[in-house]
N, CA and C of each residue as an Amber inpcrd file, in Angstrom:
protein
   447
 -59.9390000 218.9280000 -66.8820000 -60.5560000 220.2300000 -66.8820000
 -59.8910000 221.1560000 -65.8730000 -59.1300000 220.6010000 -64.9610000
 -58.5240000 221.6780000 -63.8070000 -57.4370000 222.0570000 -64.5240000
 -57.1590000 221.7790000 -65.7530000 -55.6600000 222.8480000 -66.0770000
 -56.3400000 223.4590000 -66.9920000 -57.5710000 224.0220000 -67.3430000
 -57.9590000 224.9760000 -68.3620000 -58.2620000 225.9300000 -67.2860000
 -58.5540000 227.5800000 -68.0350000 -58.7390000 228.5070000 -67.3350000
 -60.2700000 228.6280000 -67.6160000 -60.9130000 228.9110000 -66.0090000
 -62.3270000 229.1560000 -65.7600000 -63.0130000 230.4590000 -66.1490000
 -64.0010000 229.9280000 -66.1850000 -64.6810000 231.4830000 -67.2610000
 -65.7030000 232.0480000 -66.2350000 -65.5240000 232.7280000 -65.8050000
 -66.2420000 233.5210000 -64.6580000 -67.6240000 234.3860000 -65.0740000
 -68.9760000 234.1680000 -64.1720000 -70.0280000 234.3780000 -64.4210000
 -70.4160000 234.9160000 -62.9010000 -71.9350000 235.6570000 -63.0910000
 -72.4740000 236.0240000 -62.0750000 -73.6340000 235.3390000 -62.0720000
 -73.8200000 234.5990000 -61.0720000 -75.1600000 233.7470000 -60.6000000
 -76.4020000 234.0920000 -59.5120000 -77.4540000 234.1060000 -59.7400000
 -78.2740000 234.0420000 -58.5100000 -78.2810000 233.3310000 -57.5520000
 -77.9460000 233.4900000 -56.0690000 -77.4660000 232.7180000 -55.2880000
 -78.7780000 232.4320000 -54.4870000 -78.9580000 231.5930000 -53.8210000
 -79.8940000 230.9830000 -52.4570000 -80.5730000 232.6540000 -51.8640000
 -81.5320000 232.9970000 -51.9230000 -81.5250000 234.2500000 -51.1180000
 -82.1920000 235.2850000 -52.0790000 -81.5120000 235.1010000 -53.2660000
 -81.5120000 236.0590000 -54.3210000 -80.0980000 237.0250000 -54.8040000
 -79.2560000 236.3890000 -53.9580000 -78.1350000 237.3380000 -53.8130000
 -77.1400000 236.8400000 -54.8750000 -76.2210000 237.9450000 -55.6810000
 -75.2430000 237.7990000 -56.8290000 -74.5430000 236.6860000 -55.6110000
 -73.7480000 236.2320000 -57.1950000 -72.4530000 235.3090000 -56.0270000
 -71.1650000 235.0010000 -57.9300000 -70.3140000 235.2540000 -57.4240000
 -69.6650000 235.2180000 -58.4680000 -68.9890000 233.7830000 -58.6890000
 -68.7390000 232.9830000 -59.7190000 -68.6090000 231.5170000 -59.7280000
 -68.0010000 231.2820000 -61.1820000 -66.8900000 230.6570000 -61.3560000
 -66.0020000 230.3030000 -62.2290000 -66.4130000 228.6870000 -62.6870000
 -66.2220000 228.7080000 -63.9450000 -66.7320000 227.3040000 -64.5040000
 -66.1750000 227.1090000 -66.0340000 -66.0800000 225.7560000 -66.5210000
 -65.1390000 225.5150000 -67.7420000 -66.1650000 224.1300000 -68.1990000
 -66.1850000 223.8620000 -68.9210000 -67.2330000 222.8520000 -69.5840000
 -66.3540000 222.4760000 -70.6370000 -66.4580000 220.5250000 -71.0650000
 -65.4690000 219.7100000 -71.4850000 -66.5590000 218.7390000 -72.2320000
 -66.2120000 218.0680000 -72.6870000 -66.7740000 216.7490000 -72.8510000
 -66.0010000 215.7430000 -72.8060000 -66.4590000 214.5300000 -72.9170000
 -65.6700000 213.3640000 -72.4140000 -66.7410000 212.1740000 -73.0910000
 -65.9510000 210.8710000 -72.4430000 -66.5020000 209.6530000 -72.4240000
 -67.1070000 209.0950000 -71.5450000 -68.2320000 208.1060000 -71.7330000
 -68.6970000 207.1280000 -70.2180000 -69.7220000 206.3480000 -70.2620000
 -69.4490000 205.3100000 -69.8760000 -70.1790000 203.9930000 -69.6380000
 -71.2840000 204.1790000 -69.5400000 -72.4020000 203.5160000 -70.0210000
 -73.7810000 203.6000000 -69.8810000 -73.9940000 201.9410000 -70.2100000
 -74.6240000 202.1990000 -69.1210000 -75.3000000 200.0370000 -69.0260000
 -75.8540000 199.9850000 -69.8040000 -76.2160000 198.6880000 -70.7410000
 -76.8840000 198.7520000 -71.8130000 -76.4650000 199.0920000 -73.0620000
 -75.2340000 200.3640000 -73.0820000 -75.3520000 200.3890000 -74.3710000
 -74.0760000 201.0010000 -74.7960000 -72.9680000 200.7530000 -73.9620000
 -71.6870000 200.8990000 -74.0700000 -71.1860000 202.3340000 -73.5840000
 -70.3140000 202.1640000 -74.5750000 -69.5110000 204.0150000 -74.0490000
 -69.7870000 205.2240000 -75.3070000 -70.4530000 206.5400000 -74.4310000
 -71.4560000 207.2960000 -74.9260000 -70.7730000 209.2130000 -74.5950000
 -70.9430000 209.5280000 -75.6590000 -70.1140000 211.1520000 -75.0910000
 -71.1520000 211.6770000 -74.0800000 -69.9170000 212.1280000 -73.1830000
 -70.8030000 213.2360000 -72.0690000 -70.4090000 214.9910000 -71.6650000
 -70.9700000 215.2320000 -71.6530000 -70.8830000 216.8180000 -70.9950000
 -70.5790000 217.0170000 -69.7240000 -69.4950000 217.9600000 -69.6220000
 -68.9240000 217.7410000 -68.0980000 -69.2950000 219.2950000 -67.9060000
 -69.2010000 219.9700000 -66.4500000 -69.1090000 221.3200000 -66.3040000
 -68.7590000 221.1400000 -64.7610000 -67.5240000 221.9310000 -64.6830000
 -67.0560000 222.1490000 -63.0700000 -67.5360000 223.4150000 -62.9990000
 -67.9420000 223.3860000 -61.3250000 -68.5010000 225.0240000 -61.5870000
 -67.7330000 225.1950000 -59.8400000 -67.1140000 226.4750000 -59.4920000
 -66.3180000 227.3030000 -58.4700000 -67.0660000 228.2910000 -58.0790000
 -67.0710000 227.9480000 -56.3730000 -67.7930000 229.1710000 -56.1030000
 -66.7280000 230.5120000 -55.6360000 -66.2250000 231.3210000 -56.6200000
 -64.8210000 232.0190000 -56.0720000 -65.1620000 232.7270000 -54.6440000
 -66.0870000 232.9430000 -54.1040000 -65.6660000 233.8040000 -52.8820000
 -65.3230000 232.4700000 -51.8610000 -64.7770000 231.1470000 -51.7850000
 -64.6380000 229.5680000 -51.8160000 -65.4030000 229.6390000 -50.2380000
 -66.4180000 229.8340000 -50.3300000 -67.5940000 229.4800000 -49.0290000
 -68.3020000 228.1190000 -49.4340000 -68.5160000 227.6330000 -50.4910000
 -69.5220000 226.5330000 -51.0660000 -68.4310000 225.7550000 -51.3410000
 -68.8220000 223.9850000 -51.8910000 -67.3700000 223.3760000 -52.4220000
 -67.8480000 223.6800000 -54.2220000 -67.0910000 222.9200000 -54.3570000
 -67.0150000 222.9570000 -55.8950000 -68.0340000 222.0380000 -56.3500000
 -68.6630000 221.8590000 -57.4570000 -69.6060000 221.1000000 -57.6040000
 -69.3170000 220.8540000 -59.1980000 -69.8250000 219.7030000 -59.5640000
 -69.5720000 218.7630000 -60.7910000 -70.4400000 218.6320000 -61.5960000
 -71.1140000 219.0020000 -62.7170000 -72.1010000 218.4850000 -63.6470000
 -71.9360000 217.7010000 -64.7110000 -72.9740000 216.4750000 -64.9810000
 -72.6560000 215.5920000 -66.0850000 -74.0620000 215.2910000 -66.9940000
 -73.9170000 215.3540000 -68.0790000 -75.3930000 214.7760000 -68.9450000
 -74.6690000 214.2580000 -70.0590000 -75.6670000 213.1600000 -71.1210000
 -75.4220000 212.4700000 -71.9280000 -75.5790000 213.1290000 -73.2420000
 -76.4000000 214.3430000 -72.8180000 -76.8020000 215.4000000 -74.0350000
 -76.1470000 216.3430000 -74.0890000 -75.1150000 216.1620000 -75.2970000
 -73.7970000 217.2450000 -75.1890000 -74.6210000 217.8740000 -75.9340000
 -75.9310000 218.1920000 -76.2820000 -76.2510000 219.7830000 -77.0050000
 -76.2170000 220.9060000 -75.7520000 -76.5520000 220.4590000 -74.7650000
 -76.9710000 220.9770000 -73.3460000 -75.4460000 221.9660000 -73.5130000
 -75.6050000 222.8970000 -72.9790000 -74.5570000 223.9910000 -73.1420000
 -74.3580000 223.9680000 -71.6390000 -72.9150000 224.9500000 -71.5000000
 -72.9500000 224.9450000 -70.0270000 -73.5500000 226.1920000 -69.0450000
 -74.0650000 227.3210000 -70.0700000 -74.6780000 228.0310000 -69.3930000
 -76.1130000 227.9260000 -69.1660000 -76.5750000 226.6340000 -69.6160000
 -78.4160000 226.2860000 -69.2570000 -77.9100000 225.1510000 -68.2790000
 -76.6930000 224.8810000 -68.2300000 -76.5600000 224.0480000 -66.7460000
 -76.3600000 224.9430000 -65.4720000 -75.6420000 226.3560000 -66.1770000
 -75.0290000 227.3500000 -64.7140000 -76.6890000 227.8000000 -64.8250000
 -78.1230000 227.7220000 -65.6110000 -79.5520000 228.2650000 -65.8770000
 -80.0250000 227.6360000 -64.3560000 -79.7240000 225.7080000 -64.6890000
 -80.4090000 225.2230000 -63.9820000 -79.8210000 225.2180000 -62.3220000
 -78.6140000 225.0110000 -62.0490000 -78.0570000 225.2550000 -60.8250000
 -78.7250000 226.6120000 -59.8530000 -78.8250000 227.4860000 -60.9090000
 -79.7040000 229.1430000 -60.5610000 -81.1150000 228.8180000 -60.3330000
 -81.5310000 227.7420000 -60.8460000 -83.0860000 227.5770000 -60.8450000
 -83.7250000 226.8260000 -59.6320000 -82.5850000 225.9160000 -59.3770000
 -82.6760000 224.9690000 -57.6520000 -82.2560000 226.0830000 -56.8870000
 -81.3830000 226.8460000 -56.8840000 -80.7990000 227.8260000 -55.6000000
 -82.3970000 228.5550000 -55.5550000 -82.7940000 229.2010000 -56.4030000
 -84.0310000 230.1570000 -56.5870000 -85.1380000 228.8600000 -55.5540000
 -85.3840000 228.0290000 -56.2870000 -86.7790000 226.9540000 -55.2230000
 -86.3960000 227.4610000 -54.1530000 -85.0290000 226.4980000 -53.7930000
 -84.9540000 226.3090000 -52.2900000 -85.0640000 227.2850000 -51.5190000
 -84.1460000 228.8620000 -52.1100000 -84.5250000 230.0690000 -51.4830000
 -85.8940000 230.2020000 -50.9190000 -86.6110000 229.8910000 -52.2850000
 -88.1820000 230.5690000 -51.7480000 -88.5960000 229.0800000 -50.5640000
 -88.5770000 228.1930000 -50.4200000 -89.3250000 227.3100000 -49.8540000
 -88.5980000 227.5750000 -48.4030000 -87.1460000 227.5750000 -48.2790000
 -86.2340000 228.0280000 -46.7020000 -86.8240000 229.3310000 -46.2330000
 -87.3940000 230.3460000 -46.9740000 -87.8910000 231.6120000 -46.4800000
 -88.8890000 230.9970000 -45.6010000 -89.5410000 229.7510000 -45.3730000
 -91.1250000 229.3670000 -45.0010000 -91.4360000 228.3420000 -44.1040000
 -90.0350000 227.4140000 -44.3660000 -90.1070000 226.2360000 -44.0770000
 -88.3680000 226.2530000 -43.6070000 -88.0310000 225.4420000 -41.6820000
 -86.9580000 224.8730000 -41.6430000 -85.6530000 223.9820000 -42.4540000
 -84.9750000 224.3640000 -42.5970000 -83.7850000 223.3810000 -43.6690000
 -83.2790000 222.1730000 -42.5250000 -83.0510000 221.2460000 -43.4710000
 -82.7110000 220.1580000 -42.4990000 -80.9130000 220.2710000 -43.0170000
 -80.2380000 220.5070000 -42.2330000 -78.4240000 220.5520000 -43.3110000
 -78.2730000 218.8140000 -42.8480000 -77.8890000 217.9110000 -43.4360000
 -77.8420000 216.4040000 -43.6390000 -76.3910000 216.7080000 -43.0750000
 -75.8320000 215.9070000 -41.7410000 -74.7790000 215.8570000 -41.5380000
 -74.3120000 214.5260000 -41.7990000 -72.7480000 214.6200000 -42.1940000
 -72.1580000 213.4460000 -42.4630000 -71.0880000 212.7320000 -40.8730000
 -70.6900000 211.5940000 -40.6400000 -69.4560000 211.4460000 -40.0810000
 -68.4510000 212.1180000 -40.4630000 -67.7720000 212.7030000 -39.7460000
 -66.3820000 213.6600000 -39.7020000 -66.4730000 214.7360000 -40.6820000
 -67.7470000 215.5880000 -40.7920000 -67.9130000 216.4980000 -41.9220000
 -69.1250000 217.1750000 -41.3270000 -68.8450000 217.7640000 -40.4110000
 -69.7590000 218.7830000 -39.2730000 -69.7740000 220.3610000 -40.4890000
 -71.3550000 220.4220000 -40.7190000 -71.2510000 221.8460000 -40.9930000
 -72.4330000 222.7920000 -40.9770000 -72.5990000 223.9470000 -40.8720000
 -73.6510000 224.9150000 -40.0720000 -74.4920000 225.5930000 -41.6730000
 -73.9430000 225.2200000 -42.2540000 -74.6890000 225.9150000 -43.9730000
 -75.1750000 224.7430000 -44.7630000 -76.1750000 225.0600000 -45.3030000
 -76.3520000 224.1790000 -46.6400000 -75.2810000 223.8820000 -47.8280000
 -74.9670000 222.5580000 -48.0260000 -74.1260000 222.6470000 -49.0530000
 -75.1550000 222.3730000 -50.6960000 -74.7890000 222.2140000 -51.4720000
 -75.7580000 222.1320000 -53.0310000 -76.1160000 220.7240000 -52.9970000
 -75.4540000 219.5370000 -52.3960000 -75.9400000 218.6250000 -52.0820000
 -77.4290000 218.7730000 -51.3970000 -77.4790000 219.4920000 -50.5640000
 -78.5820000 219.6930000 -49.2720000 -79.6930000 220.6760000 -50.0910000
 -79.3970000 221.2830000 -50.8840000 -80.3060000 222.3730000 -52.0600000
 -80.6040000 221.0030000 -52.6790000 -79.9760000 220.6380000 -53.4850000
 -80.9610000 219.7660000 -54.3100000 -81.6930000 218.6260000 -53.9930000
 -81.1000000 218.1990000 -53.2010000 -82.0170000 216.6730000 -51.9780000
 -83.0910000 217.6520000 -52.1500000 -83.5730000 219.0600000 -51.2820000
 -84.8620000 219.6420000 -50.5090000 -85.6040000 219.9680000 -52.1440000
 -84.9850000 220.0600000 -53.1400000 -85.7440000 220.5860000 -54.0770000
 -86.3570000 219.1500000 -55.2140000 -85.5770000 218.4040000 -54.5630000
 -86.0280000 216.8880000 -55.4560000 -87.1720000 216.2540000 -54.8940000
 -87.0870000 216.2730000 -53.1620000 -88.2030000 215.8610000 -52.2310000
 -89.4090000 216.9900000 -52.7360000 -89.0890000 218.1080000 -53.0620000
 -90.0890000 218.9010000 -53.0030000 -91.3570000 218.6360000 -54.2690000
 -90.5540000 218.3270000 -55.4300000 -90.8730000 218.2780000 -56.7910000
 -91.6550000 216.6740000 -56.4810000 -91.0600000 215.6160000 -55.9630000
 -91.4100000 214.7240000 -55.8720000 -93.0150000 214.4550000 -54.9700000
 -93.0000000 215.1850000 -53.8350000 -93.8670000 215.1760000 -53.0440000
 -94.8170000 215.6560000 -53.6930000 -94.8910000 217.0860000 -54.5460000
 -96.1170000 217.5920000 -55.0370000 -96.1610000 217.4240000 -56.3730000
 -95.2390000 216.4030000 -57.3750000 -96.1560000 215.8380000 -58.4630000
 -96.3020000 214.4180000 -58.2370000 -95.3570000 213.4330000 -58.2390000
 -95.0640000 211.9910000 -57.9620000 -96.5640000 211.7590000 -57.1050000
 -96.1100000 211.8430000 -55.9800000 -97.6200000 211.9630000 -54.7000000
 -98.3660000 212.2700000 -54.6610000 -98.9260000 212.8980000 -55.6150000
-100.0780000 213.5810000 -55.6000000-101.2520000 213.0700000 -57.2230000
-100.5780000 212.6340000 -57.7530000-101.0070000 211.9950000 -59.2110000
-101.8890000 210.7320000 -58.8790000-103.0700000 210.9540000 -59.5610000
-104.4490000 209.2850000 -59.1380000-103.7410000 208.1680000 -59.0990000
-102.7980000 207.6370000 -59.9620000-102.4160000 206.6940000 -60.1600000
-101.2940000 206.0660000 -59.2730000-100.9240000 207.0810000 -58.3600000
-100.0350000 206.6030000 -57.6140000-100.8260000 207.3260000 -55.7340000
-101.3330000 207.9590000 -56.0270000-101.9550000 208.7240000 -54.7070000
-102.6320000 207.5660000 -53.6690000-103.3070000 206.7610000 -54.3470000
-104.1220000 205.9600000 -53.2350000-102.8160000 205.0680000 -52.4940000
-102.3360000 204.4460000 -53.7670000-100.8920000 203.6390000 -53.4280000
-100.0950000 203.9500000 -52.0960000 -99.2740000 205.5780000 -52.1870000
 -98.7170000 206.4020000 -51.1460000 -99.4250000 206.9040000 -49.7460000
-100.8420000 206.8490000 -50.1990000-101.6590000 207.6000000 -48.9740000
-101.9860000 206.0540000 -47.6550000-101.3190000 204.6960000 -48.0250000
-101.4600000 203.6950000 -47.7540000-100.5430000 203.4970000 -46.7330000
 -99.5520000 204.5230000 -46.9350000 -97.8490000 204.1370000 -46.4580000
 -98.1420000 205.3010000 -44.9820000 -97.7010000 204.8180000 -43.9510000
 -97.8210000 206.2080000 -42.9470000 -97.5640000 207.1000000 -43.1430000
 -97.4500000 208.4600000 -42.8890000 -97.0940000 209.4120000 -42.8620000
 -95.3100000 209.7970000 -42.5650000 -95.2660000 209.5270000 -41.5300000
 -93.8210000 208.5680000 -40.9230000 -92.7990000 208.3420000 -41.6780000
 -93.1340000 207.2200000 -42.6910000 -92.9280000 206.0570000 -43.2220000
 -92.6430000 207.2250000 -44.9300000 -93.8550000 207.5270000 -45.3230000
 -93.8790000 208.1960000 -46.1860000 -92.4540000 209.1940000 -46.5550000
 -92.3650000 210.4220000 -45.3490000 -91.1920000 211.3740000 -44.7250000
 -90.1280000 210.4030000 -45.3510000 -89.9180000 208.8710000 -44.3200000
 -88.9310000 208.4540000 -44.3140000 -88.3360000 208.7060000 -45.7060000
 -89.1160000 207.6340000 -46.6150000 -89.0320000 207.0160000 -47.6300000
 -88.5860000 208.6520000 -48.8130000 -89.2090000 209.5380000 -48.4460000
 -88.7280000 210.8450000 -49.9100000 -87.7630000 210.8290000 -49.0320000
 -86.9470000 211.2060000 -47.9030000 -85.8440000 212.0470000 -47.3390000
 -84.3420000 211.0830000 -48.0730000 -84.4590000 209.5550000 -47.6760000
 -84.2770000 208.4990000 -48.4710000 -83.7800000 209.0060000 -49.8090000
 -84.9070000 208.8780000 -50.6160000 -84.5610000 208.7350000 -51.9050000
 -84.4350000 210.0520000 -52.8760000 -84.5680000 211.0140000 -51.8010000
 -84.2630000 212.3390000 -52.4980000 -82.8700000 213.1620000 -52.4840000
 -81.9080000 212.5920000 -51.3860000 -80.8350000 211.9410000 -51.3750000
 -79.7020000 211.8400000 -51.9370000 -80.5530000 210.4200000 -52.4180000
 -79.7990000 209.3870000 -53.2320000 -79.5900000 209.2990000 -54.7730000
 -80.5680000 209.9710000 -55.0690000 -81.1170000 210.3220000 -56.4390000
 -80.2450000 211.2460000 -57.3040000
C-alpha cells in the first residue's frame, strides 16, 4: 500500500479541530485461528501536517469501506476530546519513546477503558462479580486490558 497514491480527506481532530490526513485502503489476506486464511481490509491512514504517527487499520469485513473506518477513527478522537476536556489524560510512556502528546494508541486505550467501565461494569450480571475486586485492583485490571485490547 505505500507505493499507491493517498487520497486526502479532512477529519475531526481531538479538540474538534480540522486536521488534514491522507489514506489508501487495500485488501489482502490473513490467518484466522480456527478457520484458515480469510480476506481482510487494510486502511493506512497519514496524519499530513506529520505531528501524529501513522496508524494502521484492519477488519475481516471487507464490506466496511474505508471512509466508515476514517467515520470511526473521528468518532474515538470526538469521545476522548469530550472526556480530556474533564478529566486528566494519562500519555502511557514507553522505554526509549519519551513523549508529551497523546498518541491514537493512548485515544483509544482511554476510550476502550471508558466504554468498558460504563457498560461491561456496570451490567447485573457482572456488577456484583467486579464490585468484589478493590477499587485499586479494579483501575489496575481496565488500564491493563484496555491497552492490550
Amino acid at each position: 500500500m505505500a507505493r499507491r497514491a493517498l487520497t486526502t480527506a479532512t477529519v475531526q481532530w481531538c479538540g474538534g479541530a480540522d486536521r488534514r490526513v491522507g489514506w489508501v485502503s487495500g485488501t489482502g489476506l490473513w490467518y484466522k485461528s480456527g478457520v484458515g486464511v480469510v480476506p481482510i481490509r487494510r486502511v493506512f491512514v497519514r496524519d499530513l501536517q506529520g505531528t501524529h504517527r501513522d496508524e494502521y487499520f484492519y477488519t475481516t469485513d471487507r464490506a466496511l469501506t474505508a471512509p466508515c473506518l476514517l467515520g470511526l477513527f473521528s468518532e474515538i478522537c470526538l469521545i476522548f476530546g469530550k472526556h480530556a476536556r474533564h478529566h486528566p489524560i494519562r500519555i502511557r510512556q514507553r522505554p526509549r519513546y519519551v513523549k508529551t502528546d497523546p498518541t491514537f494508541s493512548d485515544v483509544i486505550a482511554t476510550v476502550r477503558r471508558l466504554l468498558w467501565q460504563q457498560t461491561l461494569f456496570q451490567q447485573p450480571l457482572y456488577r456484583e462479580g467486579f464490585q468484589k475486586l478493590s477499587p485499586r485492583f479494579r483501575n489496575w485490571m481496565l488500564d491493563q486490558l484496555s491497552q492490550a485490547a
